[in-house]
C-alpha positions in Angstrom: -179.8 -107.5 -85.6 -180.9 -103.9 -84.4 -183.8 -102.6 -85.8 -184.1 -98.7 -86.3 -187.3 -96.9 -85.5 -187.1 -95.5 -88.9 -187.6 -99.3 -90.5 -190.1 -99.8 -87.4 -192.0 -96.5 -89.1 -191.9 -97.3 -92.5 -193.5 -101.0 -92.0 -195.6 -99.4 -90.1 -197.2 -96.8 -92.5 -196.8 -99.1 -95.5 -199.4 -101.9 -93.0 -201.1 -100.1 -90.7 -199.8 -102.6 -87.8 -199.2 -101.7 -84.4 -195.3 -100.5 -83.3 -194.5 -103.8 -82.1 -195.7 -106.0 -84.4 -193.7 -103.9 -87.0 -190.6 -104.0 -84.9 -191.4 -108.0 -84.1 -192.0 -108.3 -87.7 -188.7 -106.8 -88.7 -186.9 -109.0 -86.3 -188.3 -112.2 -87.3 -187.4 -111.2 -91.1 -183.8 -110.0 -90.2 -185.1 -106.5 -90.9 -186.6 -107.1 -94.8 -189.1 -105.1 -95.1 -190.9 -107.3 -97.9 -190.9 -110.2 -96.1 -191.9 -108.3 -92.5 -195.0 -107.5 -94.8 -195.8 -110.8 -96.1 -195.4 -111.8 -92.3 -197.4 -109.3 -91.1 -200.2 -110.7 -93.8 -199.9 -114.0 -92.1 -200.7 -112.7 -88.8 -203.4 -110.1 -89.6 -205.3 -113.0 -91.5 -205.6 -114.9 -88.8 -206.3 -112.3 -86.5 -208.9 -111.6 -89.0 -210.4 -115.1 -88.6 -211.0 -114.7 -84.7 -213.1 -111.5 -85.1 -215.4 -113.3 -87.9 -218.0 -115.0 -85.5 -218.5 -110.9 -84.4 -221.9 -109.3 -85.1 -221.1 -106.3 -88.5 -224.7 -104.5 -88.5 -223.7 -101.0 -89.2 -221.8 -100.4 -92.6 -222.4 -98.8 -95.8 -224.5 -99.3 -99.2 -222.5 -97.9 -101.9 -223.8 -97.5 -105.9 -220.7 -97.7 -108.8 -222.6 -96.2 -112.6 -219.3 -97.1 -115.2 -220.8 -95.0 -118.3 -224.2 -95.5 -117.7 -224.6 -98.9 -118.8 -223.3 -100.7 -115.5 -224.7 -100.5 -112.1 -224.0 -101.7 -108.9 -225.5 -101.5 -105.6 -223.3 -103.1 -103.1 -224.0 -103.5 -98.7 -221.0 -103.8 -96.5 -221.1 -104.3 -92.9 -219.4 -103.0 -89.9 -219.6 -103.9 -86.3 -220.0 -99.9 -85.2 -221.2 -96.6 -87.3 -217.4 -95.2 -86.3 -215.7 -97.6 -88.3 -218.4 -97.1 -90.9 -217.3 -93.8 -91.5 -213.4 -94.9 -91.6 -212.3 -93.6 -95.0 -210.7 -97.0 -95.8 -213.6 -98.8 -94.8 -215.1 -96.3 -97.0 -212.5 -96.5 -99.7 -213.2 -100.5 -99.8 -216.7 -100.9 -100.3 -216.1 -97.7 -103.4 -213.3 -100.9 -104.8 -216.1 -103.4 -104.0 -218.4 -101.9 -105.8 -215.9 -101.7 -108.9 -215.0 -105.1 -108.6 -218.5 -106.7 -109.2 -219.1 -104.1 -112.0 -215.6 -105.5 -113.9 -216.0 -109.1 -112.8 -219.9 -109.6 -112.6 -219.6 -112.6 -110.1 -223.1 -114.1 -109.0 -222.8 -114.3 -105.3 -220.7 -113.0 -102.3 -219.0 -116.7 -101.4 -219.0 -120.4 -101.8 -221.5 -120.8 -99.1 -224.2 -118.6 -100.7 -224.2 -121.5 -104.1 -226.4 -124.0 -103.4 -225.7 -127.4 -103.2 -227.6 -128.3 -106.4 -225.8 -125.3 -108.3 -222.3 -126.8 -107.1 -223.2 -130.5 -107.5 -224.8 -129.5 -111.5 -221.3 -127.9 -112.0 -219.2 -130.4 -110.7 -221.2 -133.3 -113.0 -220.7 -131.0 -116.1 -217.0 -130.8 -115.4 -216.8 -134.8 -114.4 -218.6 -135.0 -118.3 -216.7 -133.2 -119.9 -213.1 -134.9 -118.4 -214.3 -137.9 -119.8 -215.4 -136.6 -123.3 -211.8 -135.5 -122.7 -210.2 -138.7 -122.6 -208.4 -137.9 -119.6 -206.6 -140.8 -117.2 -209.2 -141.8 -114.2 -206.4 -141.3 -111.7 -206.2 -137.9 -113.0 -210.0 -137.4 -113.1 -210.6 -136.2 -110.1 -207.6 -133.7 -109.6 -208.3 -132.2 -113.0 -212.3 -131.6 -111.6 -211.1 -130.0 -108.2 -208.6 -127.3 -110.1 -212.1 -126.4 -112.8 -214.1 -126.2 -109.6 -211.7 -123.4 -108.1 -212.0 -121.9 -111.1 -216.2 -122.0 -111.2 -215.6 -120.6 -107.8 -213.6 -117.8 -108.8 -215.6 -117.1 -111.6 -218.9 -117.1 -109.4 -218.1 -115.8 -106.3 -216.7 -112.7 -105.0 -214.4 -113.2 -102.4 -212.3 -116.0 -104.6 -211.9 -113.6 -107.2 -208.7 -111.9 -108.0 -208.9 -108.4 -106.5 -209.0 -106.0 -109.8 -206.4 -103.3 -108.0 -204.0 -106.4 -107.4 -204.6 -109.5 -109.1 -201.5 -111.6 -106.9 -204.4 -111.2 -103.8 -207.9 -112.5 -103.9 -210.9 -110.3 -102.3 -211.3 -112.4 -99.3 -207.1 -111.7 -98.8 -207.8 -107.8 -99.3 -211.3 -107.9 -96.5 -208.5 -110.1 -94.2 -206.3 -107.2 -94.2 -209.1 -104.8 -93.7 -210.3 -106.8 -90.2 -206.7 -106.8 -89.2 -205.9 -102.9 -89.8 -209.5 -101.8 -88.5 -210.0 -104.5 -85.6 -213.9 -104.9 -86.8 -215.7 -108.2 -88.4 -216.4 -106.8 -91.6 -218.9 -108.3 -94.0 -219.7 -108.2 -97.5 -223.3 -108.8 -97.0 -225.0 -108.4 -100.5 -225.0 -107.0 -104.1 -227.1 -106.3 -107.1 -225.5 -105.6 -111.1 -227.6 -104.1 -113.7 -226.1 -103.7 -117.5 -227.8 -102.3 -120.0 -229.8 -104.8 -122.1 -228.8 -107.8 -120.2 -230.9 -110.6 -121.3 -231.2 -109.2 -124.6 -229.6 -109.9 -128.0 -226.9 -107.5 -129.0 -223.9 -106.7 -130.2 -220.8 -107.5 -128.0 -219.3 -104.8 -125.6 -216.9 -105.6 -123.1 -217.7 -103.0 -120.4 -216.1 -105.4 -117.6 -212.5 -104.8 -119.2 -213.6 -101.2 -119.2 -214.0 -100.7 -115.2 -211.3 -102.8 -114.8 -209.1 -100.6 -116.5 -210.5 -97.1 -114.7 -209.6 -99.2 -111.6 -205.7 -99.5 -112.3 -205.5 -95.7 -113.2 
């Protein structure tokens, strides 16, 4: 079918992607524009993939205060001080900062846990299928699905992006490398709250930035 250059323009502004992969997009999908994004997705994460062995030294160190009683410093790289001053780029690590205060996760990815932290996880959730009762042939699918879930608990880039739970961090920083055309790393964070490690009364100030981020 024939694909106007008004279709072409609004997949393009809706993703960022060059002319031709909208208008390549749009052909592949018959012209739907939903399904020229998702297609679009597909590419740009793995275009995404080959620029992730690239060097991100420049970047940005952000700070997030939700009511003075969470804070959170936050470092993302960038491979040049141009893209650093991108206002998406910008714009992301401001989200990224949010998303740590709402979802207090413990490190950046899976390959920052150690291996003693994953294998003391995994025997708690072996334990506690057995107390369980579950079927042995069962077992071990049951353990995998609470392990993705310990990993999306713990660690950033498996979490559900707070803006748009259907997409996971590490899907939104994909689309971020594809768009920009720069390795982009989330490199490290810190989260204070306000008598952490004390006894008090409970306060869900998570929920809280999480709802200032849908607004």
């Amino acid at each position: 079918m024939a694909i106007s250059a008004s279709l072409v323009k609004e997949l393009r502004e809706k993703t960022g992607a060059g002319m031709m992969d909208c208008k390549k997009a749009l052909e592949q999908t018959s012209g739907d524009i939903d399904k020229a994004i998702d297609y679009l997705r597909e590419k740009g994460l793995a275009s995404a993939s080959k620029k992730a062995g690239r060097i991100a030294a420049e970047g940005l160190i952000d700070a997030y205060i939700h009511g003075g009683r969470i804070g959170v410093l936050i470092e993302v790289n960038s491979e040049t001080d141009f893209v650093a001053k991108n206002d998406e780029f910008k714009q992301f690590v401001k989200d990224m900062a949010m998303q740590v205060a709402a979802s207090n996760p413990k490190v950046v990815s899976r390959e920052n846990l150690s291996p003693e932290e994953i294998a003391h996880e995994k025997e708690i959730q072996i334990n506690k299928v057995i107390n369980e009762g579950k079927p042995a042939h069962v077992a071990e699918k049951i353990v995998e699905g609470r392990m993705e879930k310990y990993y999306e608990d713990v660690c950033l880039l498996d979490q559900p992006f707070i803006k748009d739970p259907s997409m996971k961090v590490k899907d939104v920083l994909a689309q971020l490398i594809a768009k920009i055309g720069e390795n982009i790393v989330i490199r490290r964070f810190t989260r204070y709250e306000v008598g952490e490690g004390l006894e008090k009364r409970e306060e869900n100030f998570a929920e809280e930035v999480a709802k200032q981020m849908k607004m």
